[in-house]
C-alpha positions in Angstrom: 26.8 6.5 -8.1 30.4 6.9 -7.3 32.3 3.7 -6.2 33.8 6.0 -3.4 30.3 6.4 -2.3 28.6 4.1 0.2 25.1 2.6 -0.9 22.2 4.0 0.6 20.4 2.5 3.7 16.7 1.8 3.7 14.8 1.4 7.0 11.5 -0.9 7.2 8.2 0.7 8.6 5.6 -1.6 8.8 2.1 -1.1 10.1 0.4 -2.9 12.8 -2.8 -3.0 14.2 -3.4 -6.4 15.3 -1.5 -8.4 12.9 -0.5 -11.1 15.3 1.5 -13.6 14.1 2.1 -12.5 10.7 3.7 -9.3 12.6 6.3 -11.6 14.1 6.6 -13.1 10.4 6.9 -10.1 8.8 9.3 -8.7 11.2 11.6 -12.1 10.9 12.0 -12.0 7.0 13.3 -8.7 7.4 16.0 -8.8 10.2 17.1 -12.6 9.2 17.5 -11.6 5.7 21.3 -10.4 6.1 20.9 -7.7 3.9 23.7 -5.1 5.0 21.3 -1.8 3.6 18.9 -2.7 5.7 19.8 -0.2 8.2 16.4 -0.3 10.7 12.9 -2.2 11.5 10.3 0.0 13.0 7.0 -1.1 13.6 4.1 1.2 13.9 1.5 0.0 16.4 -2.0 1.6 15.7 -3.3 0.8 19.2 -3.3 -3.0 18.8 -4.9 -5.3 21.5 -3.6 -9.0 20.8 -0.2 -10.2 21.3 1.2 -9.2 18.3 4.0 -6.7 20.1 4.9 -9.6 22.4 5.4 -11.5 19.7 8.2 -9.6 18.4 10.1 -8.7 21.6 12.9 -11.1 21.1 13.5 -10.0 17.7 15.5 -6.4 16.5 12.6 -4.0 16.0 11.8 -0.9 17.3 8.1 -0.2 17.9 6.8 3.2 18.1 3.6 3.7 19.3 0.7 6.0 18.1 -1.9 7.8 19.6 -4.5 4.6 18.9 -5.8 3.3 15.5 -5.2 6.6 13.4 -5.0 4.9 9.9 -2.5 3.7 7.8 -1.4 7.1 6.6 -0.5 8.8 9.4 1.0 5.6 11.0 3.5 5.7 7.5 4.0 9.1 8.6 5.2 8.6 11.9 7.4 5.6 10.8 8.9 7.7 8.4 9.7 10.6 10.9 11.0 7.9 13.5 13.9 6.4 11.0 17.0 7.9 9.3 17.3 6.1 6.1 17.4 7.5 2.2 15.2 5.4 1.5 12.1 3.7 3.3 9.8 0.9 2.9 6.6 1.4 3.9 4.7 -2.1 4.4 1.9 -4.3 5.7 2.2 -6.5 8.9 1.1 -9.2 6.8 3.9 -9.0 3.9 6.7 -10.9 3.8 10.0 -10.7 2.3 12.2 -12.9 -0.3 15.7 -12.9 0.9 16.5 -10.6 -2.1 13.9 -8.1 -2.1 15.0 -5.4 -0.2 18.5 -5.1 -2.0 16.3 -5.3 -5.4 14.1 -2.4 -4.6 17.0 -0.6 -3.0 19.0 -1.0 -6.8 16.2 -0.2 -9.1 16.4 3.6 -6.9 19.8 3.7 -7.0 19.5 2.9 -11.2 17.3 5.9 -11.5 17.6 9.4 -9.0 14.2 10.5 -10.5 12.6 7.5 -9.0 10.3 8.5 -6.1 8.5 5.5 -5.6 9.7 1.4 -6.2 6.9 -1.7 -5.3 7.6 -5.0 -6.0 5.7 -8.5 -7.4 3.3 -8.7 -4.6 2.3 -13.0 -4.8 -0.6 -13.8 -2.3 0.1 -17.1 0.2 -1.5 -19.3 -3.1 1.4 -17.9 -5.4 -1.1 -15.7 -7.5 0.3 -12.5 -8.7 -1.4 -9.6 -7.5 -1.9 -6.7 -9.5 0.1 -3.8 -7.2 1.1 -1.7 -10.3 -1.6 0.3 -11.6 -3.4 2.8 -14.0 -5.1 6.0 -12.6 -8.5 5.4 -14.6 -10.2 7.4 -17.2 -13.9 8.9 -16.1 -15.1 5.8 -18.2 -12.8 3.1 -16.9 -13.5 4.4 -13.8 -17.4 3.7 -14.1 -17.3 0.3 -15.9 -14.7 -0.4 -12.8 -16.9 0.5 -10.5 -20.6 -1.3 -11.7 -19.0 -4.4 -13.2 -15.9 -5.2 -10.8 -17.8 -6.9 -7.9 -19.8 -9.1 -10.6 -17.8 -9.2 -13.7 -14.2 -9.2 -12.6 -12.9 -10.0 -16.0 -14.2 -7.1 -17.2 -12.3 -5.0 -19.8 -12.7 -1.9 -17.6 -11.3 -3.7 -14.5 -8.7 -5.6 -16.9 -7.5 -2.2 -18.1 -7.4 -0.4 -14.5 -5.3 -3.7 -12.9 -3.2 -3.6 -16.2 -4.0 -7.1 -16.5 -2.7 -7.8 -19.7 0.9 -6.2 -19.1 3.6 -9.2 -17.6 3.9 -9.1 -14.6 7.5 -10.5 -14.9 8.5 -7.0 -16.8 9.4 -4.0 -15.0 7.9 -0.9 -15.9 6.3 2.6 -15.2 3.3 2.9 -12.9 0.7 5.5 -12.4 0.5 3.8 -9.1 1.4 1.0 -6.7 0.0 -0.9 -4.0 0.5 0.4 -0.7 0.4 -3.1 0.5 4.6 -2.6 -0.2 5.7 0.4 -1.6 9.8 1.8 -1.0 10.3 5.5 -0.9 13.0 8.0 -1.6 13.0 10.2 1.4 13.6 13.4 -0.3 10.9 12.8 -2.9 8.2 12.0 0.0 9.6 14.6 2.0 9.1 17.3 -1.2 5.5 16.2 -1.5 4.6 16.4 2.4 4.3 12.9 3.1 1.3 10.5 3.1 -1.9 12.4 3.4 -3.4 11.9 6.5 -7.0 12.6 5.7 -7.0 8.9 4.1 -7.7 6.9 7.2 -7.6 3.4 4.5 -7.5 2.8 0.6 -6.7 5.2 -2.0 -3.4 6.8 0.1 -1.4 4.7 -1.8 -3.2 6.2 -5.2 -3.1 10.0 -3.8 0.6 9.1 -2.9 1.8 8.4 -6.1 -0.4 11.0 -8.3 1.7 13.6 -5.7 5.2 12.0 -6.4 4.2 12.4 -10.3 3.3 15.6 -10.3 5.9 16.6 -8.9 8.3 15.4 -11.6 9.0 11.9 -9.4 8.6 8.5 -11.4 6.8 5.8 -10.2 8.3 2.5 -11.2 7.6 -1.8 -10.5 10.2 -3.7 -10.1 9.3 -7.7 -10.2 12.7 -8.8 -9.5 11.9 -7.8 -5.6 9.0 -10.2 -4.7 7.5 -10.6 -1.7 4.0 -12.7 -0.3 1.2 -10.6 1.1 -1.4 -12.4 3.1 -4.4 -9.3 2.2 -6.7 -8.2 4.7 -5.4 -9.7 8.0 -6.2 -6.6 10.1 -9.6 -5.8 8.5 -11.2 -8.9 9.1 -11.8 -8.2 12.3 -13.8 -5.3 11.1 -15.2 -6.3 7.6 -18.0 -3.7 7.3 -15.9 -0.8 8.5 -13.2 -1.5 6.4 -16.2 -1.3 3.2 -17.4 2.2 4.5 -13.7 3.5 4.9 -13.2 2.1 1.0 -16.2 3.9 -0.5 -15.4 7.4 2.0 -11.7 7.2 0.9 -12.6 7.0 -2.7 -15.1 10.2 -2.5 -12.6 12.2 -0.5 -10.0 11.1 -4.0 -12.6 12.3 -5.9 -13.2 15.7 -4.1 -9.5 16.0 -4.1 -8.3 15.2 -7.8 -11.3 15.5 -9.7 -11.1 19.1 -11.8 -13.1 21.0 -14.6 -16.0 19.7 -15.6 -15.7 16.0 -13.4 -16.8 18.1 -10.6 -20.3 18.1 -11.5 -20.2 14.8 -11.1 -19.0 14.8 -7.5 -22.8 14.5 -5.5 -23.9 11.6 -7.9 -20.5 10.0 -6.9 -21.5 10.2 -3.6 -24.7 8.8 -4.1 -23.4 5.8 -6.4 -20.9 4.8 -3.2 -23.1 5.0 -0.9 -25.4 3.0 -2.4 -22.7 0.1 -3.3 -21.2 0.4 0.2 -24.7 -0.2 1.8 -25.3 -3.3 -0.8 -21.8 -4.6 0.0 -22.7 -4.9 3.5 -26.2 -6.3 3.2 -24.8 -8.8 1.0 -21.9 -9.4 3.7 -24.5 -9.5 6.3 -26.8 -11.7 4.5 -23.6 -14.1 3.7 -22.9 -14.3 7.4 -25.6 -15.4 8.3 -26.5 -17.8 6.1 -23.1 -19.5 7.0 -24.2 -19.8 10.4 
């Protein structure tokens, strides 16, 4: 980039749908963080009904409302069309940022123009690393994923999907990150048409970056940008919806992606995540009330 040249703005879009406090949180890690590319904060409501908006009144946020709980995607979406920036961060309610973070994803674009996409160390509120930068599976990785993962977490399958065994302290190429925290270059989302809509929750973020790839964008992590993501906040209020949108998000990935001969393989799919969904819940159910 040209010293003559001013850097490039980002804006914030963060997602809401009943986040409350960790909205207000969220929203004040941003606009106290002083950092002078950080040109906007919009915050998507998806139709929330607790005090979360109120919570954030006194603080330098625009909130643009949507129709009602339409999903993550087409919330991004509208956050994206409501701001002005190069480039934009597209984030949970629950996330929130180190002082640095912004300006460190913002520099690891500016390093590379054929970056599309930039995520950062994601660190839950315990200081774990979570694993945000990902491998698109093989068929097999995929299935030892999917029966061991619930019961054998250190399994290889699992290890080699999370990319467990890669630092997490070293920056590198991704098939895919979270989209827990993920910072775009407009024109790359723009060339791909956005988030895809059909994925009310889960897998967006995979579909996202498999787009920005095949479209000749790179996909990159950047740990020097680190930021504390409290999972699940607004699902918990919906725990068995949130395990039927999982399991419908990752058939509609399949119909989607899969090619050639995986096809064949589409209606057993179905059945296998059916089943597992249905067994998720019963065990949830059974959990529930055992604890009461």
């Amino acid at each position: 980039m040209p010293m003559s040249e001013s850097p490039a703005t980002w804006s914030a879009v963060i997602v809401n749908y009943n986040a409350g406090e960790h909205l207000a949180a969220c929203v004040e890690s941003l606009v106290h963080s002083n950092d002078d590319r950080l040109a906007e904060v919009i915050v998507v409501d998806n139709g929330s009904t607790d005090q979360s908006l109120n919570l954030i009144a006194h603080l330098d946020a625009r909130v643009v409302h949507s129709p009602g709980n339409v999903g993550y995607s087409r919330a991004a979406n509208l956050g994206i069309a409501a701001s002005e920036s190069p480039y934009v961060a597209v984030l949970n309610a629950d996330v929130v940022f180190d002082v640095e973070a912004g300006r460190s994803l913002c520099f690891a674009l500016d390093e590379q123009p054929s970056r599309g996409a930039i995520g950062p160390r994601i660190k839950n509120q315990y200081g774990e690393v979570y694993p945000s930068a990902r491998q698109i599976p093989s068929l097999m990785t995929s299935i030892g994923h999917f029966a061991f993962g619930m019961i054998w977490p250190e399994n290889p399958w699992t290890r080699k999907y999370r990319q467990s065994d890669l630092d997490p302290s070293e920056g590198r190429a991704a098939d895919w990150l979270s989209g827990a925290v993920i910072m775009l270059r407009r024109s790359a989302v723009d060339a791909v048409g956005g988030w895809d809509e059909r994925f009310f929750m889960f897998l967006e973020d995979v579909d996202l970056c498999l787009r920005l790839s095949s479209h000749g964008w790179s996909v990159w992590y950047q740990p020097s940008a680190e930021v504390m993501h409290i999972e699940g906040v607004s699902r918990r209020s919906h725990p068995y919806r949130s395990i039927l949108d999982h399991h419908r998000s990752a058939f509609r990935f399949a119909v989607k992606h899969w090619r050639g001969p995986r096809r064949a393989l589409l209606g057993p799919a179905a059945v296998a995540l059916a089943l597992r969904a249905m067994g998720l819940i019963a065990v949830g159910w059974l959990r529930a009330r055992l604890q009461r």
